[in-house]
Steps between C-alpha positions, in 0.01 A plus 500: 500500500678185618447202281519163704417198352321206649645156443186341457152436324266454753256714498388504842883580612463797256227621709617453800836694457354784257247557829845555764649728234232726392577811664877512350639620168533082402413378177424141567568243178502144513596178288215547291664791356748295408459166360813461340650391841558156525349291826711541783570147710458566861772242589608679861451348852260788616307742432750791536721233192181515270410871578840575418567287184200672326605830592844508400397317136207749458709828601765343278307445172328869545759705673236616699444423902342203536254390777451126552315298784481119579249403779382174573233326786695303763290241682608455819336114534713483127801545651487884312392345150433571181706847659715550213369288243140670578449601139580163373315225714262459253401656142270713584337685839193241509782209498723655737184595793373109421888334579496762850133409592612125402860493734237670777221261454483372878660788662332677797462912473774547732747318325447675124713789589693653239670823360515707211840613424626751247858620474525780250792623305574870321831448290628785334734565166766590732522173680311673818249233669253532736262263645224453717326177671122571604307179729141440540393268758184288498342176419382270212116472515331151359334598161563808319349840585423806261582544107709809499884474544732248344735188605398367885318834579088267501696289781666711673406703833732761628498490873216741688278451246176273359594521187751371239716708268241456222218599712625880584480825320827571359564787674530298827680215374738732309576667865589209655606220268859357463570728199352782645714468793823470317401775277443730775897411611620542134296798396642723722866399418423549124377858581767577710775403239327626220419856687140456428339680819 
């Protein structure tokens, strides 16, 4: 069974990729596993930087292949921000919704547009990288929606449907989602490299 490990400790990620990967021989451990490894900065440009940055230090410390992600929201009317500095425009996911509802404030529905983005990275012992970017389309809604989910997902609403990220079942938002669509890119390649079909 391949061993991959999953530069990060959000749970909800966890789900979400252990979901795409089910059906192959892939034994899925994360950062939890080990805390001995030290915070990694995300000090690149973009998400493919950051997604790339964690997986290289993560393979690195457990000579293992490593599978990292960086996704942001990018608010068109915010000229594309927080985008990479999603995770850190506030200290916590109530703070960060309250500074996008506050920047959006007087903004008509047409003009909240935004995007998740999540670029994905698989970076293996042998210096072999592969990555994936997956883009979800929609709008910011004016108060949040829904309790499950994490981050933006309560005011969030993926376009061609009435309801935001935190509002649907899991097994819809895990079909189309940002991560879900770059894991469907990356999935494959990791089965096709590591001969798992």
């Amino acid at each position: 069974m391949l061993k991959i490990v999953a530069a990060t400790h959000n749970t909800g990620k966890l789900k979400e990729i252990k979901e795409k990967i089910k059906d192959y021989p892939i034994e899925l451990i994360s950062l939890l596993d080990y805390p001995q490894i030290p915070e990694i900065e995300e000090k690149g440009n973009t998400f493919y930087e950051n997604a790339l940055l964690k997986a290289t230090a993560v393979s690195r410390f457990t000579k293992l292949p490593a599978l990292a992600d960086d996704s942001g929201l990018e608010i068109d009317y915010l000229d594309g921000k927080p985008g990479i500095y999603s995770a850190r425009w506030g200290n916590s996911d109530e703070e960060r919704i309250r500074r996008v509802l506050k920047a959006l404030e007087r903004v008509s529905d047409t003009e909240r547009t935004a995007r998740f983005i999540c670029v994905m990275c698989l970076v293996i012992p042998e210096n072999k990288i592969f990555s994936a970017e997956g883009i979800c389309i929609g709008y910011i809604v004016s108060t949040p929606q829904g309790s499950s989910g994490f981050g933006y997902d309560p005011i969030f609403k993926p376009k061609g449907y009435n309801l935001t990220f935190s509002q649907l079942e899991v097994k819809t938002k895990n079909k189309m989602s940002h991560r879900a669509r770059a894991l469907d890119k990356i999935v494959p390649l990791i089965v096709s490299y590591f001969h798992l079909a």
